[in-house]
DRENPA-3360 file (N, C-alpha, C; in nm, 2 decimals, always signed):
BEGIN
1 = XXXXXXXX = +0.08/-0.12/+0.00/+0.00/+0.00/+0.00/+0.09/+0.12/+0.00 ~ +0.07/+0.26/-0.07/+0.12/+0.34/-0.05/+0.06/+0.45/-0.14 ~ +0.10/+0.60/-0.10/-0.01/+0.70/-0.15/+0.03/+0.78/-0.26 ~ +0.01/+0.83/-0.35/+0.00/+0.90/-0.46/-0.04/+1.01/-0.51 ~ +0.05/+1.10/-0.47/-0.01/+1.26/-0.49/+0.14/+1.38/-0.46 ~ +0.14/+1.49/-0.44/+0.02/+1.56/-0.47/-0.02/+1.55/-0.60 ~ -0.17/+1.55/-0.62/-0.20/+1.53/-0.79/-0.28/+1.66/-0.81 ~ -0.27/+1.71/-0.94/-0.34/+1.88/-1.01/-0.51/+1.85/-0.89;
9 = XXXXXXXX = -0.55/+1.96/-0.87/-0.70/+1.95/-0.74/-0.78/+1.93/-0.87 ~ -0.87/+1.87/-0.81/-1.01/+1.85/-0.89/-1.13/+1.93/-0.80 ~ -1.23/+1.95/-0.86/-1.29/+2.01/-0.78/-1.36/+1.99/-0.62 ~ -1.35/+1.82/-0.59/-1.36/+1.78/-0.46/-1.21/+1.84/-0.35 ~ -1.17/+1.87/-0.41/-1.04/+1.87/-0.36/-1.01/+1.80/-0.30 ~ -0.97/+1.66/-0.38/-0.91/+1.54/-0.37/-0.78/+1.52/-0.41 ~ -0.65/+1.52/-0.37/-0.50/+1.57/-0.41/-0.41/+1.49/-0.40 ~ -0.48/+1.32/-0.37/-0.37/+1.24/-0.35/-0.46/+1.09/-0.34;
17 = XXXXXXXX = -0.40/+0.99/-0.37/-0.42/+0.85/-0.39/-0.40/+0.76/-0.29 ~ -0.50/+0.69/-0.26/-0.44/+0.59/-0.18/-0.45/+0.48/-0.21 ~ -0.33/+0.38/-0.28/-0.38/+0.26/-0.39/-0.31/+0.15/-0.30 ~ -0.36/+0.01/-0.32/-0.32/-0.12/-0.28/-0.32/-0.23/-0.35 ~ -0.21/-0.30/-0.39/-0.18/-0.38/-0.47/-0.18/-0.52/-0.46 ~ -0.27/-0.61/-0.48/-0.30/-0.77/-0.47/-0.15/-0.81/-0.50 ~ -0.03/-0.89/-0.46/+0.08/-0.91/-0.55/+0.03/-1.01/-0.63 ~ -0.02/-1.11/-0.55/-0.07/-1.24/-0.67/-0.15/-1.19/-0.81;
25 = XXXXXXXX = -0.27/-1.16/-0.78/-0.35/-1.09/-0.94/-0.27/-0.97/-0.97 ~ -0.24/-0.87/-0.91/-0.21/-0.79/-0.99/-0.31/-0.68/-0.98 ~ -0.40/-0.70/-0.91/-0.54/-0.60/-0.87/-0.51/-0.49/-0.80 ~ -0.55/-0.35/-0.81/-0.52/-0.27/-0.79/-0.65/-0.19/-0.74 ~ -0.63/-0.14/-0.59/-0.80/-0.09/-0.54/-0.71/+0.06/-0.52 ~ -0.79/+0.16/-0.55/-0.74/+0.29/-0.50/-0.89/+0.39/-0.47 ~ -0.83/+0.46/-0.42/-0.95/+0.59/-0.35/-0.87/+0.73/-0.35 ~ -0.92/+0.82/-0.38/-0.87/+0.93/-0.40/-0.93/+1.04/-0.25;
33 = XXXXXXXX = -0.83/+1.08/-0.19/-0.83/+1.18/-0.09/-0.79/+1.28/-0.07 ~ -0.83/+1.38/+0.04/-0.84/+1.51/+0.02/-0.71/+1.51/+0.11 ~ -0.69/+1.50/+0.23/-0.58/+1.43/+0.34/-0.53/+1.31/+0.34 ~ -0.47/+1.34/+0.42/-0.35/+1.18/+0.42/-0.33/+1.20/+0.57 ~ -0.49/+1.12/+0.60/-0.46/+1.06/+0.79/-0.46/+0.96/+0.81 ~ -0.38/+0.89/+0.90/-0.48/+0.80/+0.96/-0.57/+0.69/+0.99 ~ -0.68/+0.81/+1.01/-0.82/+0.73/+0.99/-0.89/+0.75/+0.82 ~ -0.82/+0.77/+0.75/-0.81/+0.76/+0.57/-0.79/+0.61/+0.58;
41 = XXXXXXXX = -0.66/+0.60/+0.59/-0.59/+0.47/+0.60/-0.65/+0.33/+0.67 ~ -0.76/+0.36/+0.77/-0.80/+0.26/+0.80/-0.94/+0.24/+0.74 ~ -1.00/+0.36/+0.71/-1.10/+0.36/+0.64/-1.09/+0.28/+0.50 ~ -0.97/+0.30/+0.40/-1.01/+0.28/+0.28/-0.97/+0.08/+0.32 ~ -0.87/+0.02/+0.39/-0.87/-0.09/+0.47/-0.95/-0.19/+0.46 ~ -1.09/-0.14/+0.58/-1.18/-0.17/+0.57/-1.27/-0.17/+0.44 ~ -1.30/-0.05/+0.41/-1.41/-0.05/+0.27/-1.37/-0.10/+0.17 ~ -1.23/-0.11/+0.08/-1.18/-0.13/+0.01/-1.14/-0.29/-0.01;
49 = XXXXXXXX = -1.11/-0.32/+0.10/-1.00/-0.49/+0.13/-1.12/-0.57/+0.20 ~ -1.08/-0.51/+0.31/-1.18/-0.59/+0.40/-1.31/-0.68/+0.32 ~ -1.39/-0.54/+0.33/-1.54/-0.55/+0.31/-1.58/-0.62/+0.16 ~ -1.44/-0.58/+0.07/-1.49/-0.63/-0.05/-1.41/-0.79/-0.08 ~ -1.32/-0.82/-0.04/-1.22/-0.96/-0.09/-1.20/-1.00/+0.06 ~ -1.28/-0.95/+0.18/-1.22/-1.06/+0.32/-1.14/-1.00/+0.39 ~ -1.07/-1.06/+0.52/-0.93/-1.00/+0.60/-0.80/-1.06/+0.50 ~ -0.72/-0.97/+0.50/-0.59/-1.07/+0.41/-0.51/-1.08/+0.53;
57 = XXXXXXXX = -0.43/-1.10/+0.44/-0.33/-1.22/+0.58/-0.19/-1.10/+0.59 ~ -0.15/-1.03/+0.48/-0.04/-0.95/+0.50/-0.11/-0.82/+0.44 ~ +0.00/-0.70/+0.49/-0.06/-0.55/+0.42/+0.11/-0.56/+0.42 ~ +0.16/-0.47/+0.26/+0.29/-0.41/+0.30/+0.27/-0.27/+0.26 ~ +0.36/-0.18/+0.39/+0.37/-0.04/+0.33/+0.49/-0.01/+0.35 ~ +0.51/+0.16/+0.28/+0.59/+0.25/+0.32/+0.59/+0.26/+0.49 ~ +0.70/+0.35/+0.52/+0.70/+0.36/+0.66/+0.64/+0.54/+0.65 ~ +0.58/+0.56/+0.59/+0.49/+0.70/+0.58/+0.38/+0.68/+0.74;
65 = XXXXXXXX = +0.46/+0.79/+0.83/+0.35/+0.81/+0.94/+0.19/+0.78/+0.94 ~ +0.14/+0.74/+0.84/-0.01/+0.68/+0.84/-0.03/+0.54/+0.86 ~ +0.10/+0.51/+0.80/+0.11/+0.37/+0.84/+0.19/+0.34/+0.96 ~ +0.26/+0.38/+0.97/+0.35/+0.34/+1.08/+0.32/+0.42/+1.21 ~ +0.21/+0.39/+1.28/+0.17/+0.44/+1.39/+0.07/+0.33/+1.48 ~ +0.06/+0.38/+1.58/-0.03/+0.32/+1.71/-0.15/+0.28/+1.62 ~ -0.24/+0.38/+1.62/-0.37/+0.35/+1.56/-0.38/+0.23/+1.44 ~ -0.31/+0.21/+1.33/-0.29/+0.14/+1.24/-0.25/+0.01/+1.32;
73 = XXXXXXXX = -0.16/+0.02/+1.38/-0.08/-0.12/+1.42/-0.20/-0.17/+1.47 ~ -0.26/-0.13/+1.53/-0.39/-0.15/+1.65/-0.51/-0.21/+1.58 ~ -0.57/-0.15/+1.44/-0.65/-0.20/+1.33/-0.62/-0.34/+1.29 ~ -0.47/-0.39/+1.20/-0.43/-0.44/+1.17/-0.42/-0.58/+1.29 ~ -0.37/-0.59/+1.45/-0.35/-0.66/+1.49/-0.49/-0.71/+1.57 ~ -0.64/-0.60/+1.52/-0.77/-0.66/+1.59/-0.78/-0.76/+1.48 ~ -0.76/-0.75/+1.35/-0.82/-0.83/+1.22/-0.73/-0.94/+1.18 ~ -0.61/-0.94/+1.28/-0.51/-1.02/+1.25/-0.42/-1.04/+1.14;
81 = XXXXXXXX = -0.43/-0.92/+1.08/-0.33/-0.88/+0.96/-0.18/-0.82/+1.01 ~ -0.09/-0.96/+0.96/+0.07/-0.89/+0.95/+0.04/-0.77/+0.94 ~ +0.09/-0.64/+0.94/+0.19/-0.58/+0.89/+0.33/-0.58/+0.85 ~ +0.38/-0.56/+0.73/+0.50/-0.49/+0.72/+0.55/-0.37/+0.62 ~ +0.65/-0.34/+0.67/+0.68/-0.21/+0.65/+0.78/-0.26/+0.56 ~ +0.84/-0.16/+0.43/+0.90/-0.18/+0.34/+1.02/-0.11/+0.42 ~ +1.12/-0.20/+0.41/+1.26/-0.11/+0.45/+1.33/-0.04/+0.37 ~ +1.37/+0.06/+0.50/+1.42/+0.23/+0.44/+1.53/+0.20/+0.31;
89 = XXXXXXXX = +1.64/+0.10/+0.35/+1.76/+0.11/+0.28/+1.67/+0.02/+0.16 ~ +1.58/-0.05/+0.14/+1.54/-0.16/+0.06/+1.41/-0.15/-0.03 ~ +1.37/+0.03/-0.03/+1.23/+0.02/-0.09/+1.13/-0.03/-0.19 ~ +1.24/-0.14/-0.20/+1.20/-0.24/-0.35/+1.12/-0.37/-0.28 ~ +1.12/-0.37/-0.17/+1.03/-0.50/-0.10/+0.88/-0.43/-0.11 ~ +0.85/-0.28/-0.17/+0.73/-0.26/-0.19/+0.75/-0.20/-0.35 ~ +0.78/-0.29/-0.43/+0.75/-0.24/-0.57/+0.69/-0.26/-0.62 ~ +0.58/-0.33/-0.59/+0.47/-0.36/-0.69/+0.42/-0.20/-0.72;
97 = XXXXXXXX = +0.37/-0.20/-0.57/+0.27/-0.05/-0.54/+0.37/+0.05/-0.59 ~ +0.53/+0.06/-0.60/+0.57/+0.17/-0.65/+0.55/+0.16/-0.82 ~ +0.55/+0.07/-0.88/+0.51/+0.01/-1.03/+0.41/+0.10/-1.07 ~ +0.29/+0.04/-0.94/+0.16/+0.07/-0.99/+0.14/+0.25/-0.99 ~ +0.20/+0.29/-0.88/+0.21/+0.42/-0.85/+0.27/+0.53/-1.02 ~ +0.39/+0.47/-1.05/+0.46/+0.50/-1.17/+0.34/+0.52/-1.33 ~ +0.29/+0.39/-1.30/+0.11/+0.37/-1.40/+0.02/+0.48/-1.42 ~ +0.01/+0.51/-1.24/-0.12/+0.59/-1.21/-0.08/+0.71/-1.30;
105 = XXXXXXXX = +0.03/+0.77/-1.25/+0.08/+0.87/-1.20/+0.10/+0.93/-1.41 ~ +0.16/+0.82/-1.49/+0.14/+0.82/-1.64/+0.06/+0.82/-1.69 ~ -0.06/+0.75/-1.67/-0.24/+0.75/-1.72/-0.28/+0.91/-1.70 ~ -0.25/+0.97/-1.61/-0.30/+1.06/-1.54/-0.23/+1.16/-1.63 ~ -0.13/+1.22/-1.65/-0.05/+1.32/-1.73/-0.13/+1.26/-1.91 ~ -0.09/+1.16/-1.90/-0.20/+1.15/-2.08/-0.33/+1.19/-2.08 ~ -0.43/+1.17/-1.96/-0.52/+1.21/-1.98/-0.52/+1.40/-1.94 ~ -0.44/+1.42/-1.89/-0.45/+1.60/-1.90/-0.39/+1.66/-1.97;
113 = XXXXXX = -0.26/+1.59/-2.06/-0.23/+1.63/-2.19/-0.35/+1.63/-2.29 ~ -0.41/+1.51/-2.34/-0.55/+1.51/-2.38/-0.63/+1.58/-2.37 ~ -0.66/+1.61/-2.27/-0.80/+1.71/-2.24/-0.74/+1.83/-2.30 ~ -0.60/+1.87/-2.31/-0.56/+2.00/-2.30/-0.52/+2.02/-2.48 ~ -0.55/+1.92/-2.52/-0.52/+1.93/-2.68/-0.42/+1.92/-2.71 ~ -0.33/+1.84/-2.65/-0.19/+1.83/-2.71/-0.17/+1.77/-2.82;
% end
């Protein structure tokens, strides 16, 4: 899991991504948000993972303060979900999500080159 932004505001003022990457399929769930807290983070969890494909057995993230806090640890260890954290020297143990991140982040520039007539 890991977040994606700042991205150009849309008129929700929604400015940043919060995507999670199945490694086995390849499935990719994201939610677009206005902040980057917290309770974002456990919110999209639940709604997103949880509620739609079950408890999974592992979450890996960045060590970005949303993840790496009390509250989080505390969500993760009621549902009985590992966490881990992608290491600092090693941030290739979360490359899928930086892959998918690289995707988003390209889709997005073509489609506002497009709109803009390029």
């Amino acid at each position: 899991m890991d977040f994606v932004g700042p991205l150009p505001m849309e008129t929700s003022q929604r400015k940043f991504l919060i995507v999670a990457v199945d490694y086995f399929t390849k499935w990719v769930e994201e939610e677009p948000l206005a902040t980057i807290i917290e309770k974002n983070t456990e919110s999209f969890v639940w709604k997103s993972i949880i509620c739609r494909f079950g408890v999974t057995r592992t979450i890996v993230s960045d060590n970005g303060k949303q993840f790496d806090c009390q509250a989080f640890r505390d969500f993760c260890q009621e549902w009985r979900i590992e966490h881990r954290l992608a290491l600092v020297a090693y941030p290739q143990s979360n490359g899928q999500a930086e892959v998918i991140n690289r995707e988003i982040i390209s889709g997005l520039k073509k489609c506002l080159e497009d709109s803009k007539g390029r």
